[in-house]
C-alpha positions in Angstrom: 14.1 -0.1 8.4 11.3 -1.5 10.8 10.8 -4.9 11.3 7.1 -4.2 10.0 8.6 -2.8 7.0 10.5 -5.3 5.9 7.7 -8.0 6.7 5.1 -5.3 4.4 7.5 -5.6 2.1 7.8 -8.9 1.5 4.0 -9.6 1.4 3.4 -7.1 -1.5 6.1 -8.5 -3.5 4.5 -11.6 -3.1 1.1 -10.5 -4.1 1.7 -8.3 -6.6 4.1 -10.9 -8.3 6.4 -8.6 -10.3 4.7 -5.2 -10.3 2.0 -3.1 -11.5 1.2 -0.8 -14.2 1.9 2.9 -13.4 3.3 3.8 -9.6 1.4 3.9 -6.3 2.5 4.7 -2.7 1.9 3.2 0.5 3.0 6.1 3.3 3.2 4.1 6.3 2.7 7.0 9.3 5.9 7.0 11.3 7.5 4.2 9.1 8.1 5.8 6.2 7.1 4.7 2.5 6.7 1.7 0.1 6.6 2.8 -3.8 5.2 -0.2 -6.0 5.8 -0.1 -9.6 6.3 -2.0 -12.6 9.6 -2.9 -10.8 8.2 -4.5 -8.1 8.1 -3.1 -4.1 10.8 -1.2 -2.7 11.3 1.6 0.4 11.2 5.5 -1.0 9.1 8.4 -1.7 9.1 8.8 -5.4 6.2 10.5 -7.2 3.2 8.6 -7.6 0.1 8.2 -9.6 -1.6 7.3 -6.1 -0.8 7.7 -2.6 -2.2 5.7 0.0 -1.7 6.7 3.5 -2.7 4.6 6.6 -1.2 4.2 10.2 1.2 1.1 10.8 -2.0 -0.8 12.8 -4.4 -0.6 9.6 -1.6 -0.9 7.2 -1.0 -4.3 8.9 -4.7 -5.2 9.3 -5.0 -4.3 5.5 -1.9 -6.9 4.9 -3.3 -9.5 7.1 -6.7 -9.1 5.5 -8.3 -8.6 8.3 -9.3 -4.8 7.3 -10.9 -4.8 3.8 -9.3 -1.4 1.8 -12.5 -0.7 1.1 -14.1 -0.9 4.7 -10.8 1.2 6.0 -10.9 4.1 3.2 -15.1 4.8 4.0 -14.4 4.4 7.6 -11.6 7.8 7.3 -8.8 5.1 8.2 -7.4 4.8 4.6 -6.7 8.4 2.9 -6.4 8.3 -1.0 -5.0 10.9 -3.0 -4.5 10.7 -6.9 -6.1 8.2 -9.2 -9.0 6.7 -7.4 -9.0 4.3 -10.3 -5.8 2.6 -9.5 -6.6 2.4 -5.5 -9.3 0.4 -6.4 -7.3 -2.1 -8.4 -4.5 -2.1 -5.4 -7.6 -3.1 -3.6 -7.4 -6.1 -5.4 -4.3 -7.6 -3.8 -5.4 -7.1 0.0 -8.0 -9.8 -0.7 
């Protein structure tokens, strides 16, 4: 596992204090995937009800909040698929 990884990883534990309801996906390009559930943020690929994809750079500008979710997904950085409902909830703890 990256460094940047295991840095993401600790952040979203951190903000999302516990977990969330349902399952989203953040697949990092060429660093793999975080799965955030009701169990908290760990490494994998499992299913999800939304997947958010991003290279590492915006990923890590999202963290940092110096790139709104928002901003990135109109801009064609940020690619949803799934429930558009629950991305804009995870928007929620990039602010």
């Amino acid at each position: 596992m990256s460094e940047m990884m295991e840095q993401a990883l600790e952040v979203l534990r951190e903000k999302i204090e516990g977990g969330i309801d349902g399952v989203a996906k953040f697949d990092i390009e060429d660093e793999g995937a975080i799965v955030i559930d009701s169990e908290g943020a760990r490494l994998g690929d499992d299913a999800a009800d939304v997947t958010l994809s991003a290279t590492l750079d915006t990923f890590r500008d999202m963290l940092e909040g110096d790139l709104n979710p928002t901003a990135a997904f109109m801009s064609g950085k940020l690619k949803i698929d799934g429930d558009m409902g629950m991305a804009m909830r995870l928007a929620q703890i990039f602010t």
